[in-house]
N, C-alpha and C positions, 0 to 999 in steps of 0.2 A: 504494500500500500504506500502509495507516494506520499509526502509529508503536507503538511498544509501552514501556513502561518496564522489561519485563523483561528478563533478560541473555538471548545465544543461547545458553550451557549453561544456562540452567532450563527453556529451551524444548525443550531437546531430552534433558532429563533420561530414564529410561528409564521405562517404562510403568511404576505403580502397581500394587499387587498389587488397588487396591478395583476397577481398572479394566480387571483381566483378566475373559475368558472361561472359565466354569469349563468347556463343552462343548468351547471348543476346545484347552484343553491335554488333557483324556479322550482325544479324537481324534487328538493329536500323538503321547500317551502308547501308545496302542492301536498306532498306528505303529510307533514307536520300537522296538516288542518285536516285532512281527511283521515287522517287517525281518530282525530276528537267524533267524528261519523260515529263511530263504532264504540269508542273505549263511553261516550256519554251514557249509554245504557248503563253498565256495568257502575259509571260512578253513581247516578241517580237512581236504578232498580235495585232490587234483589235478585237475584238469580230464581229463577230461571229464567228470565226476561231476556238475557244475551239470546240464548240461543232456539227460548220460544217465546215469542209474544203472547199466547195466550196466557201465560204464569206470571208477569206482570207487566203493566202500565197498556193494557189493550190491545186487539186487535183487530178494532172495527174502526170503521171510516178513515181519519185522518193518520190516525195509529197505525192500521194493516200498511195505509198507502206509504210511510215512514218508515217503513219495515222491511215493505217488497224493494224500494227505493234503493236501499242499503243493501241488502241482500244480492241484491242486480248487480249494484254497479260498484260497493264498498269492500264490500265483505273479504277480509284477507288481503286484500292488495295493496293497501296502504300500506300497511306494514311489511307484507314484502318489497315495495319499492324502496320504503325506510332504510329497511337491512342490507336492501342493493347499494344504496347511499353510502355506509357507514364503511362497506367493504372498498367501495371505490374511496374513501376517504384515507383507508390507510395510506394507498397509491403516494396520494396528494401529498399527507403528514408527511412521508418518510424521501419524499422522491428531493427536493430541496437538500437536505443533509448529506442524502448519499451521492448527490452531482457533486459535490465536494469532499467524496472520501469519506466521509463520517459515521461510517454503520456504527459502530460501537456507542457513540454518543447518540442517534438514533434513535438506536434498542430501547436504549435506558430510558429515554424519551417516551418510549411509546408503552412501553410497559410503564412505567410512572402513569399514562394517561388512563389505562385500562383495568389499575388496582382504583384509581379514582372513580372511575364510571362503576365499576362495580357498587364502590362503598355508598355513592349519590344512590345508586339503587336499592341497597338495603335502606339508605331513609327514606326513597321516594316510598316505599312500600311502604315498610314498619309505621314511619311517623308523620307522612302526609297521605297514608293511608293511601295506596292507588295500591292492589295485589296485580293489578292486570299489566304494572307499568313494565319497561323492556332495557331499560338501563342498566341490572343486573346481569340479563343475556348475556349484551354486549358488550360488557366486560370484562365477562367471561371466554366470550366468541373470540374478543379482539384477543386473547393468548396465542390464537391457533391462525392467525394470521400473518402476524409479522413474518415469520420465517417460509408463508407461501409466495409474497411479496412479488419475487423474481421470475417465479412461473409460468410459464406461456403464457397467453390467453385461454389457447384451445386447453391446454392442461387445465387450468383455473374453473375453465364451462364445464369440465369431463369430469372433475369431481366435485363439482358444486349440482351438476344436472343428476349427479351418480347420488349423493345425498337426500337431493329431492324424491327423486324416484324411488329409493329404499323408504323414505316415510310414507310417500304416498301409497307403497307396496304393503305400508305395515299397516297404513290408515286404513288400507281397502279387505286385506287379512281381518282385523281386525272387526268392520263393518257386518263382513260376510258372518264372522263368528256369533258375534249377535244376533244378525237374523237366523243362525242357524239353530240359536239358542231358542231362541222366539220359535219355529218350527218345533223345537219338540215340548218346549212352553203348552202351547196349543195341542198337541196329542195328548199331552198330560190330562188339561180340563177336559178332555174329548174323553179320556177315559174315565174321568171321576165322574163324568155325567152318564157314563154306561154304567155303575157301579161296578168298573172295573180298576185294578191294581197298576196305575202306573209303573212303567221301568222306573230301574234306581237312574239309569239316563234323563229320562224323560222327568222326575222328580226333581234332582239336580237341575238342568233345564230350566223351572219353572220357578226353583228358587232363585236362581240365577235373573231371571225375565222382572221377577219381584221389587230385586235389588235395585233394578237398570229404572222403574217405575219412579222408585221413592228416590232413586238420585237425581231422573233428571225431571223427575214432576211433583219434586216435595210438595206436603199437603201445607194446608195456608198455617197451619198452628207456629210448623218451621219457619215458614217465610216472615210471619209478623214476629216473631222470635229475633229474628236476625234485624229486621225494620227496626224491633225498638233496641237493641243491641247499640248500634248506630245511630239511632236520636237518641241517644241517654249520656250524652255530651263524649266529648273527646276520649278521654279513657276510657272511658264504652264503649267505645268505636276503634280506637286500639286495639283492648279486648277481643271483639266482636271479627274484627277484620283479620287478626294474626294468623288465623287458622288457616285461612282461604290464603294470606301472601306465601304461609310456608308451603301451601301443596304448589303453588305457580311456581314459585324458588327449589321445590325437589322433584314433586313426582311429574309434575308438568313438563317442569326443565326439559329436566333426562331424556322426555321424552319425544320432542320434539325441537327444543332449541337445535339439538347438533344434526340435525335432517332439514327441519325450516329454516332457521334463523342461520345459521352457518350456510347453509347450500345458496341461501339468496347474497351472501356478502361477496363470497366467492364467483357466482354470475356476476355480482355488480362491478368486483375486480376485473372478471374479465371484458366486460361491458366498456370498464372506462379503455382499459388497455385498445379498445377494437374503436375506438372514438365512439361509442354510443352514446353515449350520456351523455359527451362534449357539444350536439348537433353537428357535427361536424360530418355526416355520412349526408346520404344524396338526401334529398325528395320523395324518390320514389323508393329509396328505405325504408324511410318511416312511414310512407304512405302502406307499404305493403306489412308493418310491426300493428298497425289500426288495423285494417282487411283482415288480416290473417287472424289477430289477439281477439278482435271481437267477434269476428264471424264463429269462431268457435266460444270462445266464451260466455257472452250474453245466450246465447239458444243454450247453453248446457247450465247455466244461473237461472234462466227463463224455467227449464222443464226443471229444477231444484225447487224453484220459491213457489210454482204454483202445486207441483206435487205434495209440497208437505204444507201445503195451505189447505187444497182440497181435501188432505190426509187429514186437518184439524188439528197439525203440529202433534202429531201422536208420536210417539216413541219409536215403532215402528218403520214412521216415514221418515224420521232424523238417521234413523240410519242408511233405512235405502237410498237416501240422495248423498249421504255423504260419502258414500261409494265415486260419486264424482265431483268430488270438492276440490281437490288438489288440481283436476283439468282446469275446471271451470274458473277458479281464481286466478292460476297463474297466466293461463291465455287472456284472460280481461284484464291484466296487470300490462302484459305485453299494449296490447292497443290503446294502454294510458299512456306506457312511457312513449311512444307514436306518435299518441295524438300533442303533451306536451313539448316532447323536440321541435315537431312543426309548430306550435304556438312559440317557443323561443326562436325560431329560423323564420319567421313571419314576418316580424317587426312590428306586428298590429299592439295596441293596449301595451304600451311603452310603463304607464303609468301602472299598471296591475304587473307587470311583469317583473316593474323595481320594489312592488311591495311583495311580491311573491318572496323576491330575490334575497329579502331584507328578515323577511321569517323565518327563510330556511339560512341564513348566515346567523341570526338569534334560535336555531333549533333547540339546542337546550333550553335556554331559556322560556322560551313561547311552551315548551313541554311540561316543565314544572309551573308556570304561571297557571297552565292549566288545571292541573291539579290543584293549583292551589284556590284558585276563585271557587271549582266545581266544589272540593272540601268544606270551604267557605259558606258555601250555598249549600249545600245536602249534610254536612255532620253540624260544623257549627251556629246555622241558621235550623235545623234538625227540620231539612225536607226532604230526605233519603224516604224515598219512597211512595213522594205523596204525587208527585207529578205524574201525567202519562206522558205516553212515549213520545205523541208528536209537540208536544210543550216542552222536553227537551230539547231539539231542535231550535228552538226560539234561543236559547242559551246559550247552542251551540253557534248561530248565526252571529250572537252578541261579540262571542268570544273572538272569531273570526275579523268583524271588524276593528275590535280594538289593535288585534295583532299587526292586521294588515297596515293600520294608521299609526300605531305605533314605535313600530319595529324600523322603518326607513326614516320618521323622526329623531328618534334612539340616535343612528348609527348614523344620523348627519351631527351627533353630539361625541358621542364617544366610538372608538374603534370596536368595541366588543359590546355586547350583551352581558349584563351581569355574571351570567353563571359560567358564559362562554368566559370571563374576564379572570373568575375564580379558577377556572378546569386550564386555563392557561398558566396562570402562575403558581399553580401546585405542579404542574405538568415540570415546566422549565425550571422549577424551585427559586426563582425570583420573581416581585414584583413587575405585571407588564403595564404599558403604559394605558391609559384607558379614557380620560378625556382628552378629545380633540381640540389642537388650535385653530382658531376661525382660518388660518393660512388654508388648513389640510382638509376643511370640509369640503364636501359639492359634486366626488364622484363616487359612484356606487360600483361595486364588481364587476356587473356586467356592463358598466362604460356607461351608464347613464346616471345623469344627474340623481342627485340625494335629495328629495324635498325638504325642504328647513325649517 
């Protein structure tokens, strides 16, 4: 390794605003809000509400239509685009330091960054109460990253797609087992109804069928159990919520972080590497990432949401559809990231595009602001639970605008976002700098003016 005369903190200084991506923080930003789509259930219901509306906050008129909405066009893709984000982010963090020889200083760099996101995730959880939040993951994920760095592209898509496909092989296993449980569930009552002797099979089976019931259609006794849990002020809801962040933090993890949440960082690695994410591929690339993401994905979201609607969101039909969830999300993933490239290769909505831009370069922050207003509003206002579904939404619009106006006022004042400001100077182990001189205001990432 050639010597350098520079020090390791200049080398591992944090990215330059001339040397950001304006298309990839749009795409971060586009994330960042359509997460809040999905995670608002989960902070204002009870469960079973994520994943049936009929268990809480409605599922008629305005509700269902709020429901089917999300389902269609939300569901899972946010957050896998997220994930794709943060993998192509390593790229970003590491690629500055090492044009100057500095792996070692790097490393320490980045692993510094990823015991920190971890640690932010045990509080976002534990003590701003979010169990659903992803900053834990990625904390974790980014260990398994740094050292794949170097890897082709095509290597980076061949085992990030090899990932994917192993959960979705396990999701599908796994689906099939249930209904297969449910099959002999049903011979069971088929026999107690002949006054006949079910198999210890078919027995097993139906206790099993039982289990699957009370988990994912608790009766209301549980569900107001848990409601007043969470309006019985803070340490209630501490309480109340522990339980639920420890199964996301273990058995959930385990179980899907290193197949989902790993297999999309690694596409995302490979994504930036192949210039996707930068727009920088033709027209009729992304033209044909829409065509292809949605033609397949919407029709297979389509025959999901109205199957297990007609179904009456039964137990039954959550399984049968989710035989095709992994197609269905990740191809309407694909003709988001499509249709966004082409909205940043446009030039249309200059003005939406630098508060997109401004979001997604305040992500941490806009992430935990989140949680912290929704906390605000559902434990310490104690309305966990009283809202329906599509009056969430109302919240969720609230929240979006303030971000949007926010976030490029912000950062025509200071260089970073709060939390961005904190994760940097724990990262680097010194003080970074954070209010702006009037000299340095006026440009945004992607080349356009910073409204003031």
């Amino acid at each position: 390794m050639s010597s350098s005369s520079a020090s390791p903190a200049s080398l591992t200084s944090p990215v330059s605003e001339s040397n950001r991506l304006g298309s990839v923080d749009v795409i971060r930003g586009v994330s960042l809000l359509g997460i809040l789509l999905m995670n608002i259930v989960g902070m204002g219901l009870p469960d079973p509400a994520y994943w049936d509306p009929s268990g809480a906050g409605g599922d008629t008129g305005w509700n269902l239509r709020a429901w089917m909405i999300t389902s269609l066009f939300f569901e899972g893709t946010m957050r896998a685009m997220f994930s794709m984000l943060f993998g192509a982010g390593v790229l970003l963090f590491t690629s500055k330091g090492e044009a100057k020889e500095a792996g070692v200083s790097v490393a320490d760099a980045w692993y510094r960054r990823t015991i920190w996101l971890f640690l932010f995730g045990l509080i976002h959880s534990y003590l701003l109460l979010w169990p659903g939040e992803i900053l834990y993951m990625y904390g974790l994920m980014g260990f398994f990253l740094f050292p794949l760095r170097n890897w082709t592209a095509r290597g980076l898509a061949t085992l990030g797609l090899g990932l994917l496909l192993t959960g979705a092989a396990m999701s599908l296993a796994e689906n099939s087992h249930v209904l297969q449980q449910h099959a002999l569930a049903e011979a069971a009552e088929l026999a107690k109804a002949r006054n006949e002797t079910p198999t210890k099979e078919q027995t097993s089976a139906l206790e099993f069928w039982e289990d699957k019931q009370k988990e994912l259609k608790p009766d209301e006794d549980t569900r107001q159990a848990f409601i007043d849990g969470v309006r019985g002020g803070y340490l209630s809801a501490v309480g109340t919520k522990a339980a639920v962040s420890f199964m996301m933090q273990t058995v959930f993890h385990f179980r899907y972080s290193y197949f989902d949440v790993l297999g999309m960082m690694l596409l995302g690695m490979a994504a930036f590497k192949w210039r996707i994410l930068q727009a920088e591929r033709s027209t009729g690339f992304y033209l044909t990432l829409v065509v292809v993401g949605y033609g397949i994905g919407l029709p297979v979201n389509w025959h999901e949401t109205m199957t297990y609607h007609a179904g009456q969101f039964s137990v039954l039909k959550y399984y049968e559809v989710g035989q095709t969830y992994d197609l269905g999300r990740l191809s309407t993933m694909t003709g988001h990231i499509g249709l966004i490239m082409l909205f940043c290769r446009s030039g249309v909505l200059p003005g939406l595009r630098r508060a997109l831009g401004a979001v997604g370069r305040m992500a941490l922050t806009n992430y935990i602001s989140q949680t912290l207003i929704t906390t605000t509003v559902f434990v310490l206002f104690r309305q966990f639970g009283q809202w329906e579904r599509h009056q969430l939404y109302l919240l969720v619009f609230g929240i979006w605008a303030f971000q949007l106006l926010l976030s490029p006022w912000w950062l025509a004042r200071f260089y970073f976002g709060p939390m961005e400001w904190l994760w940097r100077s724990l990262t680097y182990w010194r003080r970074q700098p954070f209010r702006r001189s009037p000299s340095s205001a006026g440009a945004g990432s992607d080349g356009l003016p910073v409204a003031a």
